[in-house]
C-alpha positions in Angstrom: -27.1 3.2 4.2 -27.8 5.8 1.7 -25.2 8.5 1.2 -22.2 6.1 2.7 -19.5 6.0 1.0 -16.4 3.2 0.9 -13.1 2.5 -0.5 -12.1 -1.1 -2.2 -8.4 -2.4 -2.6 -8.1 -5.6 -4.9 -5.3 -7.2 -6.2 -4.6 -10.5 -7.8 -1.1 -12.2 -9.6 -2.8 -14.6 -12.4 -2.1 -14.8 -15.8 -4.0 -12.8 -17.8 -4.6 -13.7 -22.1 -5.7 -10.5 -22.6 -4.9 -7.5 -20.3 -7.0 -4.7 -22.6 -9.9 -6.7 -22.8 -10.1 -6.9 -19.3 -9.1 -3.4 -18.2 -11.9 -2.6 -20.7 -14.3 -4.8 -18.4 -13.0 -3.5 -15.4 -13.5 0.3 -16.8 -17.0 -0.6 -17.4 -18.0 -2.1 -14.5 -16.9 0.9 -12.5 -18.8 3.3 -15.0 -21.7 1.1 -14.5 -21.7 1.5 -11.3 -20.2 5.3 -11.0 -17.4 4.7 -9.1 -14.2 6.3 -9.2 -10.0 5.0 -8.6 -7.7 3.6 -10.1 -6.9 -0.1 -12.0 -3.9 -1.6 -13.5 -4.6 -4.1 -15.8 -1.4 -6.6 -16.4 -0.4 -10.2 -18.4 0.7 -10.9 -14.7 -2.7 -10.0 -13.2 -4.5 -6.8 -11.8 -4.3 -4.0 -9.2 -7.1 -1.2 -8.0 -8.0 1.0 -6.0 -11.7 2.3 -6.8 -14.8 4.2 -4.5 -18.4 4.7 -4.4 -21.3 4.7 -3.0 -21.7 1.5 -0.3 -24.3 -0.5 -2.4 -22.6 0.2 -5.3 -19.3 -1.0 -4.8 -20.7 -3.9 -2.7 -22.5 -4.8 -6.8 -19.2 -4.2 -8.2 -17.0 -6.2 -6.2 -20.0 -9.0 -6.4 -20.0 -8.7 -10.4 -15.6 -8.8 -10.2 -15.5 -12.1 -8.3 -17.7 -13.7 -10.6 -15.3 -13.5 -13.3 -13.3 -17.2 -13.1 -9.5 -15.2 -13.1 -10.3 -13.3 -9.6 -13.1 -15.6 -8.2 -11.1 -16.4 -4.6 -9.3 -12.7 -4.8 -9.9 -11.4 -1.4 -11.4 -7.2 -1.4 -10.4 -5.4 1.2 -13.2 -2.6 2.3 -12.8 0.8 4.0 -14.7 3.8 5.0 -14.8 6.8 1.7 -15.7 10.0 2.3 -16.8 10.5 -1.5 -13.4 12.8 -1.9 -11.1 10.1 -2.4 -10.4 10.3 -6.3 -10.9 12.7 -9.0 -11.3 10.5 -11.9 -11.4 7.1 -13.1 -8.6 5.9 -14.3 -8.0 2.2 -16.2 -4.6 1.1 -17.9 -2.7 -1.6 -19.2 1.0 -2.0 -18.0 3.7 -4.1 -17.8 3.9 -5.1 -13.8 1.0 -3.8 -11.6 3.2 -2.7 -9.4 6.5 -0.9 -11.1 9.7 -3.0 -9.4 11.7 -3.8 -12.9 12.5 -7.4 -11.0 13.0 -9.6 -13.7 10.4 -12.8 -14.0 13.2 -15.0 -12.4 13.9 -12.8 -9.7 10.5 -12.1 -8.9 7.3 -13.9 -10.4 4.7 -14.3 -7.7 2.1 -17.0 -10.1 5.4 -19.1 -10.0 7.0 -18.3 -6.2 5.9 -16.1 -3.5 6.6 -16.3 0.3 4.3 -18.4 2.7 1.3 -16.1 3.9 0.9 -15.0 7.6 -2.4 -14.3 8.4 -3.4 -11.0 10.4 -4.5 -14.0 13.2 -1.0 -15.9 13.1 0.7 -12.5 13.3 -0.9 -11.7 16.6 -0.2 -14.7 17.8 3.4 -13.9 17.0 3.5 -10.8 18.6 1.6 -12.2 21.7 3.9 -15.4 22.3 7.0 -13.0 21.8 8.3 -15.1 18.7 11.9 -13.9 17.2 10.9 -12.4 13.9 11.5 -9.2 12.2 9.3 -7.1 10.4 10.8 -5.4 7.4 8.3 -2.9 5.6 8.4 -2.9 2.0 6.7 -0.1 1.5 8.0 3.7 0.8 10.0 5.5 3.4 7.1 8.1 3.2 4.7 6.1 3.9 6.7 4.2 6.8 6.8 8.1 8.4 3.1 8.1 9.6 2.4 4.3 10.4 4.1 1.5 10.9 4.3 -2.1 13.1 6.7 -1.8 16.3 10.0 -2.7 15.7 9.9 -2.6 12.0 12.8 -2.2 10.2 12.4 0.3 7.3 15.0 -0.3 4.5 15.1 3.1 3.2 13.3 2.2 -0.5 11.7 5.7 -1.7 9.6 3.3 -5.0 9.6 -0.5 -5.0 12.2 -0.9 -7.5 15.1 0.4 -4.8 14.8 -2.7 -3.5 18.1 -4.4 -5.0 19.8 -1.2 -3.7 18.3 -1.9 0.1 20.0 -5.5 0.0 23.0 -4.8 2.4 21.1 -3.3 5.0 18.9 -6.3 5.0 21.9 -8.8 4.5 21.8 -9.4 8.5 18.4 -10.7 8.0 19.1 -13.8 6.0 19.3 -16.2 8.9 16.3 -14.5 10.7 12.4 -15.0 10.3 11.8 -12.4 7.8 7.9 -11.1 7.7 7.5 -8.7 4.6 4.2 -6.1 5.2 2.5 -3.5 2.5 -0.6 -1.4 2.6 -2.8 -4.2 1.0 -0.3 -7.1 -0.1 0.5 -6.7 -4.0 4.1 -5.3 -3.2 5.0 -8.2 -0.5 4.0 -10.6 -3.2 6.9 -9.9 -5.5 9.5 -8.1 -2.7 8.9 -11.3 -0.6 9.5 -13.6 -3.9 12.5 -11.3 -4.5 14.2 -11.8 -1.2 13.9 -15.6 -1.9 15.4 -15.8 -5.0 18.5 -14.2 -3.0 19.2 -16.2 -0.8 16.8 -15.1 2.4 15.4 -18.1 3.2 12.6 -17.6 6.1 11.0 -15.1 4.3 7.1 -14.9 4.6 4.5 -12.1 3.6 1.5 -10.6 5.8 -1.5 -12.0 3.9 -3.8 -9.3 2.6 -1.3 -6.2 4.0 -1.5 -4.3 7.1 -4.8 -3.3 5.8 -6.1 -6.3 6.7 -4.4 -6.4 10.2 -5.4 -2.8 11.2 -8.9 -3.7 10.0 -9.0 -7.0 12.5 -6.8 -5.5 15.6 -7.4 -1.7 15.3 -4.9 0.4 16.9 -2.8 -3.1 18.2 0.5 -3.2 17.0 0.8 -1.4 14.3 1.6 2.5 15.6 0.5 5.5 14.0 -1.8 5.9 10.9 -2.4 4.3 7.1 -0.8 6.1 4.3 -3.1 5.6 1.4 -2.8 6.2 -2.2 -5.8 8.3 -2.2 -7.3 11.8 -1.4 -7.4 10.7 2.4 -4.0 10.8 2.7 -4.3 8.3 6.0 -6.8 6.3 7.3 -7.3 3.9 10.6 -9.6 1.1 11.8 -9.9 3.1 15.5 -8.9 1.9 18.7 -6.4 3.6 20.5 -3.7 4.8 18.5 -0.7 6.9 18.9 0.6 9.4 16.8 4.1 8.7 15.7 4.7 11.1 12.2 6.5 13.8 13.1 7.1 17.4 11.2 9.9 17.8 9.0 10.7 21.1 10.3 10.2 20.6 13.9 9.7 16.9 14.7 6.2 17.9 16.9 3.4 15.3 15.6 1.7 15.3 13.2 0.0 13.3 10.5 -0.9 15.9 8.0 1.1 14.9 4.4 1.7 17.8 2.1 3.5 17.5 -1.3 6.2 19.3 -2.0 4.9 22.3 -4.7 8.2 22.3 -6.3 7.7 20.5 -10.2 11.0 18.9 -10.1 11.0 17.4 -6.1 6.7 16.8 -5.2 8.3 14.8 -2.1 5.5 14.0 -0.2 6.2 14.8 3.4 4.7 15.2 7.0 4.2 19.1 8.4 2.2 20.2 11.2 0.0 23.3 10.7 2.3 25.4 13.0 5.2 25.1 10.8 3.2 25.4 7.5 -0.2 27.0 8.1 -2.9 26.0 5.5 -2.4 29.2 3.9 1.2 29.0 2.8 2.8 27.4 -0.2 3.9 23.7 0.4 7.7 23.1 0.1 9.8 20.9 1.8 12.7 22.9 2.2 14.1 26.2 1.1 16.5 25.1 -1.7 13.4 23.5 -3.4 11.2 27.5 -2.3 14.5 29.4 -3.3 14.7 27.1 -6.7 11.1 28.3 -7.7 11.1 31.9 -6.5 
């Protein structure tokens, strides 16, 4: 309908010749059809985040998927409220998503854990199978969402995640299922975990995104972070709210970023402890630093 808006996540590892070529596609595609978000453009594939109006990104994604390198790549689709990004930002980078892991460690076109779909996981969670769910995404974002008994390994950006080894050391002879906001980080932190030994390690195919979107408010507690003006998002269904305020642990959903240059931790404060009106800090060394 006219005047809808909505939100697409993409991602695909594949091999691509020319990454500036492409990003330069992929910037004009999204002019040409006014939207606005975020691309990565990498020789090991591409990762975005872009919004617009409903029959506009429903062209886009149509035009994307006839090039041959992302034909079968799977778009996710959520509700916009037109707010979501500022800009439009396209660039080339090493990795499109920034873990350091070196090729052997961690090439998902080579190795990547077996997929789970959101189906088999529900099965999983209805039949009482012995797995554990370790979320790979960061402790942040863990703070307003997350699937019951997850185990969170304490990794503030993806490329902590040689440092979070020991506390998931216990895990090697378990049934390891890795989970991300769309997928893209699962593929390499599940392909990492292999190549250290972890063994029955598989990945939630197409993130929680996709789960929340088939089995809203099942499972998975709480609200979405998202890398976007929204902050959160959810499918419906009955949820509970499980983020609680830094200062006094009442719920709360509501992210602020820390307004402090050097800290900008992004945190969870409820309106009592930090009306709408005050400055944003997350404690008072980071205040006290700046006044």
């Amino acid at each position: 309908m006219q005047g809808e808006y909505q939100v697409l996540l993409f991602y695909k590892y594949v091999t691509v010749p020319n990454p500036q070529k492409t990003a330069n596609w992929l910037r004009g595609l999204a002019v040409r059809y006014r939207l606005l978000g975020r691309g990565i453009v990498a020789e090991e594939g591409i990762n975005a985040t872009f919004e617009g109006l409903l029959d506009d990104t429903e062209k886009f994604a149509k035009e994307v998927l006839q090039n041959p390198l992302f034909a079968d790549m799977h778009i996710k689709r959520s509700v916009g409220d037109g707010k979501g990004f500022g800009k439009l930002s396209v660039k080339v980078r090493d990795e499109i998503v920034g873990t350091k892991f070196s090729r052997e460690d961690a090439d998902p076109r080579v190795r990547t854990a077996p997929r789970v779909s959101p189906q088999e996981l529900k099965e999983w969670y209805q039949n009482n199978k012995d797995f554990v769910v370790v979320d790979m995404r960061n402790d942040y974002e863990f703070a307003s969402g997350h699937f019951k008994n997850a185990i969170e390994p304490g990794i503030v950006a993806s490329r902590d995640l040689p440092q979070a080894l020991p506390k998931l050391e216990p895990l090697k002879d378990k049934t390891v299922l890795t989970v991300c906001t769309g997928g893209v980080r699962c593929e390499k932190m599940s392909a990492y975990l292999l190549s250290k030994g972890f063994e029955n390690v598989y990945q939630l195919d197409g993130g929680i995104h996709s789960y929340m979107e088939q089995y809203p408010g099942e499972d998975f507690l709480g609200t979405l972070y998202t890398f976007d003006n929204r902050l959160t998002m959810d499918f419906g269904g009955e949820r509970e709210i499980i983020g609680a305020c830094d200062f006094c642990e009442g719920k709360t959903e509501r992210y602020v970023n820390c307004a402090n240059n050097t800290c900008h931790r992004h945190f969870l404060v409820c309106v009592q402890c930090l009306p709408l009106t005050d400055t944003p800090y997350c404690n008072d060394a980071c205040k006290e630093s700046v006044e």
